[in-house]
C-alpha positions as CSV (number, residue, x, y, z in Angstrom):
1,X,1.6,-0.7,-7.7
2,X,-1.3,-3.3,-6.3
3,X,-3.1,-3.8,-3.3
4,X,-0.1,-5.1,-1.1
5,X,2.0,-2.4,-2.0
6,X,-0.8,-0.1,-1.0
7,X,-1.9,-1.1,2.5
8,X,2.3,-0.9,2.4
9,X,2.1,2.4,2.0
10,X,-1.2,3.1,4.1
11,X,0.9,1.3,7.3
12,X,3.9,3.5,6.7
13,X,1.7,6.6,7.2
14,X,-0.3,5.1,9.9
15,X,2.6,4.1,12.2
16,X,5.5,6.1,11.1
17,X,7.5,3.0,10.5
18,X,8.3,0.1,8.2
19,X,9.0,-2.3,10.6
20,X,5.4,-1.4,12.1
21,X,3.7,-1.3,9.1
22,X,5.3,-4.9,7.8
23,X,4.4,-6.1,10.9
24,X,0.7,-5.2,10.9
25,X,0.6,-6.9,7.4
26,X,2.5,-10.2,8.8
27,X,5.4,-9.5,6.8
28,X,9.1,-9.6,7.4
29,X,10.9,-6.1,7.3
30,X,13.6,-7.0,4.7
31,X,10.3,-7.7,2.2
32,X,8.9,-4.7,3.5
33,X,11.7,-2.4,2.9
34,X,12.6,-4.4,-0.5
35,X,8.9,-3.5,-1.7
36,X,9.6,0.3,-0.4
37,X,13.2,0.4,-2.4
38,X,11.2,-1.2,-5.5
39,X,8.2,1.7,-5.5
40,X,11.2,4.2,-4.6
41,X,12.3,2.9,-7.6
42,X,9.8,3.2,-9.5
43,X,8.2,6.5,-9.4
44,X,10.3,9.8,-10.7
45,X,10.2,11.3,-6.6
46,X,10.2,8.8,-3.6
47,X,7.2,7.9,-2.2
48,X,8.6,6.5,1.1
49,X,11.2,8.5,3.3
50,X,12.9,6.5,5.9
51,X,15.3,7.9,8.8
52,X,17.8,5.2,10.3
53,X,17.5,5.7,14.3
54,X,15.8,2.6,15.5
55,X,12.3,2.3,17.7
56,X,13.7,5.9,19.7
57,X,14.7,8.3,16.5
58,X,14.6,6.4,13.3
59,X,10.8,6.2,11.3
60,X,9.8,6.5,8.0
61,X,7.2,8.5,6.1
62,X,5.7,9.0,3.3
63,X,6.2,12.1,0.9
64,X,4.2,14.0,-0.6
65,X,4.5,12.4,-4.2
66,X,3.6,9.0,-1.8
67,X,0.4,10.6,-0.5
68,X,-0.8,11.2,-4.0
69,X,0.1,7.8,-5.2
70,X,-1.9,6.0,-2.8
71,X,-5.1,8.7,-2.9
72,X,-5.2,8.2,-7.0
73,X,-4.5,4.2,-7.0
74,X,-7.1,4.1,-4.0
75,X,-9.5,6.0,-6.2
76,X,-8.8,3.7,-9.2
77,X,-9.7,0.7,-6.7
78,X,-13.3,2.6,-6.1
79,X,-14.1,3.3,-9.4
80,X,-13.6,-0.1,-10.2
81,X,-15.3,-1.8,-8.1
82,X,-18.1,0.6,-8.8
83,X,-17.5,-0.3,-12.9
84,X,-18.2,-3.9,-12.3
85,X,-20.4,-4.2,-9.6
86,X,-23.5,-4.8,-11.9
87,X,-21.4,-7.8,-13.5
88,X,-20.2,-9.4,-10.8
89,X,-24.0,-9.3,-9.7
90,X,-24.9,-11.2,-12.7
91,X,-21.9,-13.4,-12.5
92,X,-22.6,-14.5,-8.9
93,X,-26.2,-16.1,-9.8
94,X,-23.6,-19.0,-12.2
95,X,-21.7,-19.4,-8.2
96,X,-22.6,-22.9,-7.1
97,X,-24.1,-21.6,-3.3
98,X,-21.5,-22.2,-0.7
């Protein structure tokens, strides 16, 4: 699980689709839906539900076990960026100015 696979998952729920969401991201939907079978694959539950139908019936969304995963990795994200904000602070003063 990383960033990519997480706005992944954030498009699925926003648009109800994979196609969508890869698109959105400028990604093709074969990566899109190999990245889905991968974190399918992954976790002990799905995290991604998809429904073959095309743009009229078809769509995807995300389970329940999917909603949890990206709420707790999105958390991790805050935390630590709030962990090392002091640091990278002081590291940013060594930066030659752009």
């Amino acid at each position: 699980m990383g960033p990519g696979k997480a706005d992944l998952l954030e498009g699925i729920r926003d648009t109800g689709s994979i196609a969508q969401a890869a698109s959105r991201m400028g990604m093709s939907y074969m990566r899109a839906w190999g990245l889905v079978r991968t974190m399918n694959g992954c976790f002990r539950e799905p995290l991604v539900v998809a429904e073959r139908g095309g743009n009229t019936r078809g769509g995807a969304r995300l389970t329940q076990s999917g909603e949890q995963v990206l709420g707790l990795y999105r958390e991790m994200e805050r935390q630590a960026l709030a962990s090392t904000q002091p640091n990278w602070e002081r590291l940013r003063r060594f930066l030659a100015a752009p």
